[in-house]
Biopython code that builds the backbone (N, CA, C, O; Angstrom):
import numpy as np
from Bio.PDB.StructureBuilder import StructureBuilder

atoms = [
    (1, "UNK", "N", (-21.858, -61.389, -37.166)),
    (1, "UNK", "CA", (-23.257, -61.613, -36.877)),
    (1, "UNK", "C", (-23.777, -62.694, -37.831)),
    (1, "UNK", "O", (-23.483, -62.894, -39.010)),
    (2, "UNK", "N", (-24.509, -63.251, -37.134)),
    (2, "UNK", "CA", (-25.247, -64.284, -37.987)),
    (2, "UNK", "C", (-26.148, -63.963, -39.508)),
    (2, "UNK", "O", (-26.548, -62.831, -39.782)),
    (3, "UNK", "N", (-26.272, -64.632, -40.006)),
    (3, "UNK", "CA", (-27.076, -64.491, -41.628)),
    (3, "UNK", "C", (-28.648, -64.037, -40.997)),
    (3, "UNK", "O", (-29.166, -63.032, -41.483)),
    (4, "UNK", "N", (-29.280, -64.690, -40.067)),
    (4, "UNK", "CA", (-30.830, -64.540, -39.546)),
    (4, "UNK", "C", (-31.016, -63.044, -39.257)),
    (4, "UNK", "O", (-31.955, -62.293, -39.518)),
    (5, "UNK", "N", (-29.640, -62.797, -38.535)),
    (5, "UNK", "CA", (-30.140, -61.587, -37.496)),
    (5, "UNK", "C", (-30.141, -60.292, -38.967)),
    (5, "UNK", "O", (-30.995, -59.406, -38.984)),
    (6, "UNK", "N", (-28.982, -60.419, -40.167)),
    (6, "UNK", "CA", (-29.181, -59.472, -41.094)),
    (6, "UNK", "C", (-30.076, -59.277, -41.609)),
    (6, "UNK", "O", (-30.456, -58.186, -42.034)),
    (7, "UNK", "N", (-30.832, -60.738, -41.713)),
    (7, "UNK", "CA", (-31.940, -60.505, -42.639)),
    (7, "UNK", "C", (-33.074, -60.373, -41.885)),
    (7, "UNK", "O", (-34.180, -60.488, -42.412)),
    (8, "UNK", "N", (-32.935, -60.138, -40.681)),
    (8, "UNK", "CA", (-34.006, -59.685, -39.998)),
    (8, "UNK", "C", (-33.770, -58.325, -39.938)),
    (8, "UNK", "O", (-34.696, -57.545, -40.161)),
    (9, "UNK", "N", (-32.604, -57.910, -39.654)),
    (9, "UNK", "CA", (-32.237, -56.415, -39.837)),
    (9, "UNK", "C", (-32.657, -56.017, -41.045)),
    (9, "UNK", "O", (-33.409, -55.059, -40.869)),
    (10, "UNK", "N", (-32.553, -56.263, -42.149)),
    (10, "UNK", "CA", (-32.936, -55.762, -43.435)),
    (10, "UNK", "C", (-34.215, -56.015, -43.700)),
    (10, "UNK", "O", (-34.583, -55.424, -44.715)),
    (11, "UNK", "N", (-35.232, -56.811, -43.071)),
    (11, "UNK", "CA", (-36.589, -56.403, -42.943)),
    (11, "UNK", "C", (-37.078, -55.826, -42.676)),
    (11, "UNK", "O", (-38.087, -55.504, -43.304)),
    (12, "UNK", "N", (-36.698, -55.235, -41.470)),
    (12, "UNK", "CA", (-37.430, -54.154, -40.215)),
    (12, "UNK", "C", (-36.829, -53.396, -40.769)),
    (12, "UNK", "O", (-37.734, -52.564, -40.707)),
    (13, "UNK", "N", (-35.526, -52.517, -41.670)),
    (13, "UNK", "CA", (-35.646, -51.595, -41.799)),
    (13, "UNK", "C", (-36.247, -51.375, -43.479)),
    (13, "UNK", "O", (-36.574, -50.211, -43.711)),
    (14, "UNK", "N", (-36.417, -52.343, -44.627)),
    (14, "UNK", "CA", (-37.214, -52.071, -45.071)),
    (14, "UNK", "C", (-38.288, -52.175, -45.102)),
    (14, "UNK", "O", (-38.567, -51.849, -46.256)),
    (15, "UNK", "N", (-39.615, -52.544, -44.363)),
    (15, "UNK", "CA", (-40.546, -52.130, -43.615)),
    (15, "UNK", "C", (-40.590, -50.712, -43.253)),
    (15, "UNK", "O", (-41.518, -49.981, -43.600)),
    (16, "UNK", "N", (-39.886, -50.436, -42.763)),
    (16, "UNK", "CA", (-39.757, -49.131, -42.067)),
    (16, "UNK", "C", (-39.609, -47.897, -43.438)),
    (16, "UNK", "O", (-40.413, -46.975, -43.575)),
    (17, "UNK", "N", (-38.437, -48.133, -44.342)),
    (17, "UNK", "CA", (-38.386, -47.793, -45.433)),
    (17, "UNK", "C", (-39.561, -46.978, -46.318)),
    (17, "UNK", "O", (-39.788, -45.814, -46.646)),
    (18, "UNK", "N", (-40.261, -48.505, -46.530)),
    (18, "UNK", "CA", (-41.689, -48.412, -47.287)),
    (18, "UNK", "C", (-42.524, -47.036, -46.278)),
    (18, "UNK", "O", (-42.640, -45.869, -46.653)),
    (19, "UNK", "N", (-42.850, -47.424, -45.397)),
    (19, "UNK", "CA", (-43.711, -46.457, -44.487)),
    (19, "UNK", "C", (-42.952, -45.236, -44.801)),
    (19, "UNK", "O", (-43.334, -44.382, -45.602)),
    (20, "UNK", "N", (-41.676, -45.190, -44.019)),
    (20, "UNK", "CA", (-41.759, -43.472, -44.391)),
    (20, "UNK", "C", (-41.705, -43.071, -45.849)),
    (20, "UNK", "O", (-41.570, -41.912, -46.241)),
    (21, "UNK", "N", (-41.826, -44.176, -46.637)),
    (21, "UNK", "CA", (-41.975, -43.372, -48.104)),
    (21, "UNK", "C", (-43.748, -43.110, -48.414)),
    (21, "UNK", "O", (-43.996, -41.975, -48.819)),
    (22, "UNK", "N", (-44.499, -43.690, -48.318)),
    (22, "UNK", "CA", (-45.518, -43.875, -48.050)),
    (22, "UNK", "C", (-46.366, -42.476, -47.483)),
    (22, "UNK", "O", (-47.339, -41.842, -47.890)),
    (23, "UNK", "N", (-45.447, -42.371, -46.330)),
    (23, "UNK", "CA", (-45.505, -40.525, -45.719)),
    (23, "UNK", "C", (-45.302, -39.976, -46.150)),
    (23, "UNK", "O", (-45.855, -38.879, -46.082)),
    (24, "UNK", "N", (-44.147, -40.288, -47.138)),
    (24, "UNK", "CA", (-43.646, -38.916, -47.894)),
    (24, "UNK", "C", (-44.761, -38.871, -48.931)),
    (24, "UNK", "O", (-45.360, -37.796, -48.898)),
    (25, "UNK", "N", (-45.275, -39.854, -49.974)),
    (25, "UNK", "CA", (-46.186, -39.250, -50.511)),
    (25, "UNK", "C", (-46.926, -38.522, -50.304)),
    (25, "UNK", "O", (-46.855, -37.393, -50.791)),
    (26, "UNK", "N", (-48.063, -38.966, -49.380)),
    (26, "UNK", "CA", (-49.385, -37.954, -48.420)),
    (26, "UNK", "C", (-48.374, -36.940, -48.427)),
    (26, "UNK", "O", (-48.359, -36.542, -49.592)),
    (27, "UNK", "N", (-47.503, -36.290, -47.757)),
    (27, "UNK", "CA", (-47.336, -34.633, -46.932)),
    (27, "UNK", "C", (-47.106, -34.404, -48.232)),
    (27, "UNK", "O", (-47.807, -33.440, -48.538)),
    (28, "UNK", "N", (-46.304, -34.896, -49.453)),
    (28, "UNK", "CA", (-45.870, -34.269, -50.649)),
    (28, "UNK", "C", (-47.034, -33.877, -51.480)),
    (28, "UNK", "O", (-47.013, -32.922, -52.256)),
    (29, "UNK", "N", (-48.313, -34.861, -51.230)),
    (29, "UNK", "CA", (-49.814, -34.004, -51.679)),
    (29, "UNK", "C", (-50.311, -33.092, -51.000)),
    (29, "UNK", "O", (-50.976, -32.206, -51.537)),
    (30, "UNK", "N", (-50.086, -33.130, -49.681)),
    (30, "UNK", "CA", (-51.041, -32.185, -49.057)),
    (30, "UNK", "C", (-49.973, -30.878, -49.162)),
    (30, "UNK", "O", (-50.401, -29.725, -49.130)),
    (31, "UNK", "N", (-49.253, -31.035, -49.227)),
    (31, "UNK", "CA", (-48.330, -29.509, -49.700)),
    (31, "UNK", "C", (-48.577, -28.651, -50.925)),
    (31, "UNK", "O", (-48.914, -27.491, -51.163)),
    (32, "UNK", "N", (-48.191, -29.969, -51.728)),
    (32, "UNK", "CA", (-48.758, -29.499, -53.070)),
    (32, "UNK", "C", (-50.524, -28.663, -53.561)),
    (32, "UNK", "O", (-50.873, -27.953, -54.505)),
    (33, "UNK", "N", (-51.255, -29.244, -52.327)),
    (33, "UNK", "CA", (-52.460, -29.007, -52.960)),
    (33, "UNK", "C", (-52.773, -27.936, -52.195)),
    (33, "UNK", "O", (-53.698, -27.235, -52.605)),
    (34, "UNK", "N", (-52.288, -27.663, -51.286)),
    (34, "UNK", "CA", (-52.039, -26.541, -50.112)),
    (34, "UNK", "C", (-51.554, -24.767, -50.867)),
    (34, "UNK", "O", (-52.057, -23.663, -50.657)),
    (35, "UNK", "N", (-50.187, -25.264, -51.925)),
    (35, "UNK", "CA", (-49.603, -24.034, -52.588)),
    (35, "UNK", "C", (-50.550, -23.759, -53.624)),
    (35, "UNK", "O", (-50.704, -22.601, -54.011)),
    (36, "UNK", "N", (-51.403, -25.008, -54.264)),
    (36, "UNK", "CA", (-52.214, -24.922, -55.430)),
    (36, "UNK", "C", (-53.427, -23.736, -54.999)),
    (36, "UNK", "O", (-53.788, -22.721, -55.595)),
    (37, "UNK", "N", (-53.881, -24.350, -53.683)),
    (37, "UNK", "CA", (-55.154, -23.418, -52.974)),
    (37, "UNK", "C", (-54.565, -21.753, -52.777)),
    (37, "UNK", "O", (-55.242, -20.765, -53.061)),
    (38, "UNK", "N", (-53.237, -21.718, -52.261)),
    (38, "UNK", "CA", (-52.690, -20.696, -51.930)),
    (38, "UNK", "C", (-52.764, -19.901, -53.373)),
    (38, "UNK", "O", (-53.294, -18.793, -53.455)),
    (39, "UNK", "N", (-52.296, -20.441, -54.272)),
    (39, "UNK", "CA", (-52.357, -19.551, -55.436)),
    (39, "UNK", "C", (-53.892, -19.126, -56.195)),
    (39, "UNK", "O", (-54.149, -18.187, -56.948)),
    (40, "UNK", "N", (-54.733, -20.179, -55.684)),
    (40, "UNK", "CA", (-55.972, -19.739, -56.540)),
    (40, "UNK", "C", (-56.934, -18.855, -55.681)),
    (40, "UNK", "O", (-57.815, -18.208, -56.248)),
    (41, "UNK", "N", (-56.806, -18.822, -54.552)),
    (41, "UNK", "CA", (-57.800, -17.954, -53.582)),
    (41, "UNK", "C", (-57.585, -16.706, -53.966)),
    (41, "UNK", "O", (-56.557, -16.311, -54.515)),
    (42, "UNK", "N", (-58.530, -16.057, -53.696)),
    (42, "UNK", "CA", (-58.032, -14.535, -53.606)),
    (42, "UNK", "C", (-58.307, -13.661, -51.842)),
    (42, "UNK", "O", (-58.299, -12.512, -51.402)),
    (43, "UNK", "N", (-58.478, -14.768, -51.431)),
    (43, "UNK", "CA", (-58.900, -13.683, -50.092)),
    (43, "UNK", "C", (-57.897, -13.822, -49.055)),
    (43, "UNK", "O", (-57.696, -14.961, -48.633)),
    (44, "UNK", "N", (-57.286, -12.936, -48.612)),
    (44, "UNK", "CA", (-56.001, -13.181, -47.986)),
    (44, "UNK", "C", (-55.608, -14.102, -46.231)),
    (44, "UNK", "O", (-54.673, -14.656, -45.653)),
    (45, "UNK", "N", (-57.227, -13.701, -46.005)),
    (45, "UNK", "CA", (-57.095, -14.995, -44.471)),
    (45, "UNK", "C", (-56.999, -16.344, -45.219)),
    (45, "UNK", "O", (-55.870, -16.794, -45.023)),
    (46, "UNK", "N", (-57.508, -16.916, -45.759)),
    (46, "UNK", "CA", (-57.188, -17.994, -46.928)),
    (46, "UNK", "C", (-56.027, -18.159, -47.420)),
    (46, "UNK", "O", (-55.400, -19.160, -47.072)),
    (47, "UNK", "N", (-55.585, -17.452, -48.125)),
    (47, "UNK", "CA", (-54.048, -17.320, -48.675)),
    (47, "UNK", "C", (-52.944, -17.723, -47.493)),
    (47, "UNK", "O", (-51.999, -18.512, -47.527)),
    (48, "UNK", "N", (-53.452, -16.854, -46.429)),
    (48, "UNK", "CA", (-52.148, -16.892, -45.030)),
    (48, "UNK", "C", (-52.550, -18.159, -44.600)),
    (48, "UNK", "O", (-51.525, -18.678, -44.156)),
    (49, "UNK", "N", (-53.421, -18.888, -44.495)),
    (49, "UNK", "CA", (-54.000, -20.323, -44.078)),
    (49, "UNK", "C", (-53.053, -21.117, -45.175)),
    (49, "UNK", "O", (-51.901, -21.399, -44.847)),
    (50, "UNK", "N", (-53.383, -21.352, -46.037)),
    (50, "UNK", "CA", (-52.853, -22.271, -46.866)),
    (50, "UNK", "C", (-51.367, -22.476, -46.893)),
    (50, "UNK", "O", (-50.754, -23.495, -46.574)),
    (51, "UNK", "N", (-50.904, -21.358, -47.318)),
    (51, "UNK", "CA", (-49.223, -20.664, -46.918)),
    (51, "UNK", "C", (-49.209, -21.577, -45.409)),
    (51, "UNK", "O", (-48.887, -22.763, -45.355)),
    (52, "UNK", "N", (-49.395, -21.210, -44.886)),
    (52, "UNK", "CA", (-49.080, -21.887, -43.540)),
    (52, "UNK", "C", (-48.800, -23.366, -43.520)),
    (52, "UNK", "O", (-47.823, -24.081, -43.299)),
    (53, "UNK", "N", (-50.014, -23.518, -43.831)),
    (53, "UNK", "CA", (-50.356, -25.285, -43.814)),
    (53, "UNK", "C", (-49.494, -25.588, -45.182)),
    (53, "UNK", "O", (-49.451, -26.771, -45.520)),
    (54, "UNK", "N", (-49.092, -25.028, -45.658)),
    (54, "UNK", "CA", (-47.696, -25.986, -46.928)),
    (54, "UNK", "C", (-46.457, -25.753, -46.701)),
    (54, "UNK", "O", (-45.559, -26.197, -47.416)),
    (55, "UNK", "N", (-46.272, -25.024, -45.673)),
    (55, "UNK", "CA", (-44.883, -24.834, -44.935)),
    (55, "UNK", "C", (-45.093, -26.506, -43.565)),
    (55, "UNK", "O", (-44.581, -27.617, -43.435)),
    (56, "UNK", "N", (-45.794, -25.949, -43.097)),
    (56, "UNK", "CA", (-45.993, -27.102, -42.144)),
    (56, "UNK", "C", (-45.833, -28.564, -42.452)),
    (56, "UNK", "O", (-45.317, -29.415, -41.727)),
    (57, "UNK", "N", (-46.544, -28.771, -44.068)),
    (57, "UNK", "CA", (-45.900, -30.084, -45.270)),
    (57, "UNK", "C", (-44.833, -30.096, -45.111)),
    (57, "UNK", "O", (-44.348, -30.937, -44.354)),
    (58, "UNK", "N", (-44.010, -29.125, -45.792)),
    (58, "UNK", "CA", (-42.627, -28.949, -46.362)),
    (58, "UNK", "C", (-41.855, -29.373, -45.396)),
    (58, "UNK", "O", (-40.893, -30.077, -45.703)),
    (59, "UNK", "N", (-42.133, -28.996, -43.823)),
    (59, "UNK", "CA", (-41.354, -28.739, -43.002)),
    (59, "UNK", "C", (-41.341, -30.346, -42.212)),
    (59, "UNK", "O", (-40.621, -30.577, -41.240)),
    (60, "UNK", "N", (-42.186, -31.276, -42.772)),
    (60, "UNK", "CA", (-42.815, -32.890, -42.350)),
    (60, "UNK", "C", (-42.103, -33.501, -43.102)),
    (60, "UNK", "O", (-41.583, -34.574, -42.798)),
    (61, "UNK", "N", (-41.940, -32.847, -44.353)),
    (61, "UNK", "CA", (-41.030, -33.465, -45.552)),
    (61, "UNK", "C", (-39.983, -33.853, -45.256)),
    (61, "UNK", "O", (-39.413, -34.943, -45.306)),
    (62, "UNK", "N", (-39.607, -32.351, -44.755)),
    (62, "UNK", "CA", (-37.411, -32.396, -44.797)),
    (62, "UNK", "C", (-37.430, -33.003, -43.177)),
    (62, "UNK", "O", (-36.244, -33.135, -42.875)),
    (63, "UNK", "N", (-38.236, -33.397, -42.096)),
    (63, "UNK", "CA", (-37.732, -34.402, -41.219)),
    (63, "UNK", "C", (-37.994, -35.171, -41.473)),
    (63, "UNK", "O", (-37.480, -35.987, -40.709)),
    (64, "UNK", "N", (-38.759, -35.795, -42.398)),
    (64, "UNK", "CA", (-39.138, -37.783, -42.927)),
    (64, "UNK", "C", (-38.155, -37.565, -43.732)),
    (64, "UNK", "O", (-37.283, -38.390, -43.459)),
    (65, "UNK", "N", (-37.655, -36.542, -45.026)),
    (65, "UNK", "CA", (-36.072, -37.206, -45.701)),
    (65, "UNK", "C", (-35.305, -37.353, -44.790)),
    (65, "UNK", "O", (-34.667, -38.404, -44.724)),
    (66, "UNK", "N", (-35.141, -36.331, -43.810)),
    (66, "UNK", "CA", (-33.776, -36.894, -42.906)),
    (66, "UNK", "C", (-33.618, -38.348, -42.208)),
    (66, "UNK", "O", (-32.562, -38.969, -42.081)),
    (67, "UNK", "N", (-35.086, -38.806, -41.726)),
    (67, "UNK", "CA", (-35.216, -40.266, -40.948)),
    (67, "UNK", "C", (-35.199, -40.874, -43.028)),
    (67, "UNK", "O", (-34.462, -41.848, -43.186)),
    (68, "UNK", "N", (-35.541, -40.627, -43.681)),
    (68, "UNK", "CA", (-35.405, -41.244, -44.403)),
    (68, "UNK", "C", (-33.496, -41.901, -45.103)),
    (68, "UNK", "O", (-32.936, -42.979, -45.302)),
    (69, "UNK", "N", (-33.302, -40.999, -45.182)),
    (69, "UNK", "CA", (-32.047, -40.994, -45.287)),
    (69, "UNK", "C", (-31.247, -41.696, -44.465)),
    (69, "UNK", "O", (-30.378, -42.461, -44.885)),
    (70, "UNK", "N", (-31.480, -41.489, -43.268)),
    (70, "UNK", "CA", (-30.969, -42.947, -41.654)),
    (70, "UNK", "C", (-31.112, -43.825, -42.322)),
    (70, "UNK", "O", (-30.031, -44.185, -42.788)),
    (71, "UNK", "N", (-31.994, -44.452, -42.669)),
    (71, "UNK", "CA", (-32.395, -45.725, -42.353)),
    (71, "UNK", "C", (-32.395, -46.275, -44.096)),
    (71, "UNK", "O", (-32.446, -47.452, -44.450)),
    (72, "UNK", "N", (-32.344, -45.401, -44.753)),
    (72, "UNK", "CA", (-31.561, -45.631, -46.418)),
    (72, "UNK", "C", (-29.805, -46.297, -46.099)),
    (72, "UNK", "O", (-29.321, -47.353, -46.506)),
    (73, "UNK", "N", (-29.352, -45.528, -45.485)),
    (73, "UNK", "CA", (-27.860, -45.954, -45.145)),
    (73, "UNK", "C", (-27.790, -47.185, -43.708)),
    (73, "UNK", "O", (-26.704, -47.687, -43.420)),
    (74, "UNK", "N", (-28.660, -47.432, -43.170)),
    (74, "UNK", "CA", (-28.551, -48.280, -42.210)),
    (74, "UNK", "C", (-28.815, -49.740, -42.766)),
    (74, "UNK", "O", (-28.335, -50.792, -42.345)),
    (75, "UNK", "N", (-29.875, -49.504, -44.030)),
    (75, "UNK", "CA", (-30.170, -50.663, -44.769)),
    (75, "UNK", "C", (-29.412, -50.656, -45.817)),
    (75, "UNK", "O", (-29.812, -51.474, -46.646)),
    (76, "UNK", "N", (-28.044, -49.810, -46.296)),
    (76, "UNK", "CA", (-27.094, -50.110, -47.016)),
    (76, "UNK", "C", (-25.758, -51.135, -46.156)),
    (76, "UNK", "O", (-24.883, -51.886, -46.587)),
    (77, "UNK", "N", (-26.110, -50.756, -44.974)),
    (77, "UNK", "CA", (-24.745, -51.234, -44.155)),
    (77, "UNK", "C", (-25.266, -52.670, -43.874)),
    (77, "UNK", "O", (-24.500, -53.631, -43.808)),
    (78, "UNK", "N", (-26.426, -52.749, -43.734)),
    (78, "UNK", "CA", (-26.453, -54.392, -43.244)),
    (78, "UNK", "C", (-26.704, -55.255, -44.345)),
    (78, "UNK", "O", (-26.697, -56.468, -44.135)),
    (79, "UNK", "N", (-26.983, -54.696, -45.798)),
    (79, "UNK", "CA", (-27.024, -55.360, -46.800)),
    (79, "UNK", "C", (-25.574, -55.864, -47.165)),
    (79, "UNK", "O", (-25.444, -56.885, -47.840)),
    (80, "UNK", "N", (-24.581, -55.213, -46.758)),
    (80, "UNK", "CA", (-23.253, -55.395, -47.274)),
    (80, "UNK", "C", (-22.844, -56.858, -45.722)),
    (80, "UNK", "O", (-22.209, -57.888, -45.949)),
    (81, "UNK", "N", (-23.205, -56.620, -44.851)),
    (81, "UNK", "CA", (-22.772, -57.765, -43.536)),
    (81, "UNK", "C", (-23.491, -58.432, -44.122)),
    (81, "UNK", "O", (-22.808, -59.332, -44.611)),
    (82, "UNK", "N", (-24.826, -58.588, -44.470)),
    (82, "UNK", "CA", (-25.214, -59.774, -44.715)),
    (82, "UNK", "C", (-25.077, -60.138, -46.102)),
    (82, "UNK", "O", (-25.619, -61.228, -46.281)),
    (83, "UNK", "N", (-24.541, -59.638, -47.224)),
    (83, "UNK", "CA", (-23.743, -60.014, -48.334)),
    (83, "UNK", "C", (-22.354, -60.855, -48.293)),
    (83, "UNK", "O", (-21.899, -61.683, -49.082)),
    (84, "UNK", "N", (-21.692, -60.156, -46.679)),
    (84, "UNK", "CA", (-20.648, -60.177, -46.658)),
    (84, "UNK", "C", (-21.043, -62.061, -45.818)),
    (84, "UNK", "O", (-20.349, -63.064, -45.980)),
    (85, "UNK", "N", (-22.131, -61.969, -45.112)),
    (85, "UNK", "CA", (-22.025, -63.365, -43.951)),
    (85, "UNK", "C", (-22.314, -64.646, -44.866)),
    (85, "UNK", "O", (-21.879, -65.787, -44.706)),
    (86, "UNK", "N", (-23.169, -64.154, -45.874)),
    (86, "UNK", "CA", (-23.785, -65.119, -47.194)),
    (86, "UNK", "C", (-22.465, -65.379, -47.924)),
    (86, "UNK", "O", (-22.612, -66.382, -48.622)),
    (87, "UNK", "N", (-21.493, -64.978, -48.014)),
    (87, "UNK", "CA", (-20.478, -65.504, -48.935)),
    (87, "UNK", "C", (-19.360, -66.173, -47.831)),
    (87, "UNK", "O", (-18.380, -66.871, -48.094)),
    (88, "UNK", "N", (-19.729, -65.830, -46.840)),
    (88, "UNK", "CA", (-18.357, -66.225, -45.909)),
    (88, "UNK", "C", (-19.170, -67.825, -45.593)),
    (88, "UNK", "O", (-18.409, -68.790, -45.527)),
    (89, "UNK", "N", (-20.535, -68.058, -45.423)),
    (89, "UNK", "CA", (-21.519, -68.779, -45.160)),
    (89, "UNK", "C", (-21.190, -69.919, -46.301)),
    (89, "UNK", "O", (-21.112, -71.109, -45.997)),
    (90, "UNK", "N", (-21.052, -69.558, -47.310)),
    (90, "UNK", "CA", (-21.632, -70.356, -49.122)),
    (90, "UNK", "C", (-19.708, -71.042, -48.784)),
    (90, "UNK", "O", (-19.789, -72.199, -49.197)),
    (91, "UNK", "N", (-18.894, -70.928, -48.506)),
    (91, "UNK", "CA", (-17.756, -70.733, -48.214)),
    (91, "UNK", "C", (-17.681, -72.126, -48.049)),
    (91, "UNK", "O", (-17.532, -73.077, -48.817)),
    (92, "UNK", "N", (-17.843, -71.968, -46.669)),
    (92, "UNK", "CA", (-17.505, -73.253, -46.020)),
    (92, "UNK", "C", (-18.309, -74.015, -46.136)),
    (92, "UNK", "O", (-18.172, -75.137, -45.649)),
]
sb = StructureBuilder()
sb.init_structure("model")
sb.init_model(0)
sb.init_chain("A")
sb.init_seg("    ")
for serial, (resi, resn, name, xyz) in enumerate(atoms, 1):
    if name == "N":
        sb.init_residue(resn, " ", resi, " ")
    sb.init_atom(name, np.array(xyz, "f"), 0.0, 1.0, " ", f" {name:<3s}", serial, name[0])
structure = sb.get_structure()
């Protein structure tokens, strides 16, 4: 593959990168501030609310690490083709 198309590949997926990290912050606050509420309430429709809604975080979390994780290794593989096209490129 050409040098353009990698480094277009390695844009779009770090682009993509940034964003779902970006997500991961927000759900990693609203979880956090979710267990914080859960622990300081004392009234238990409250408690079961909060509990809820920081599972529902948690549970936003571990499918953005998993797309996170894709596209961590998808932008390892085209960094290496287009490492690999840049030296075969500088070459000749």
């Amino acid at each position: 593959m050409d040098i353009a198309k990698e480094a277009a590949y390695l844009y779009a997926y770090s682009k993509e990168l940034k964003k779902l990290n970006y997500q991961l912050k927000k759900h990693s606050k609203k979880a956090k501030k979710h267990l914080h509420k859960h622990h300081k309430t004392k009234d238990e429709g409250k408690k079961l609310r909060h509990k809820s809604k920081h599972l529902k975080s948690t549970d936003k979390i571990n499918k953005l690490l998993k797309r996170h994780h894709e596209v961590l290794s998808r932008l390892r593989h085209h960094y290496l083709n287009f490492k690999h096209t840049l030296k075969k490129e500088h070459k000749n």
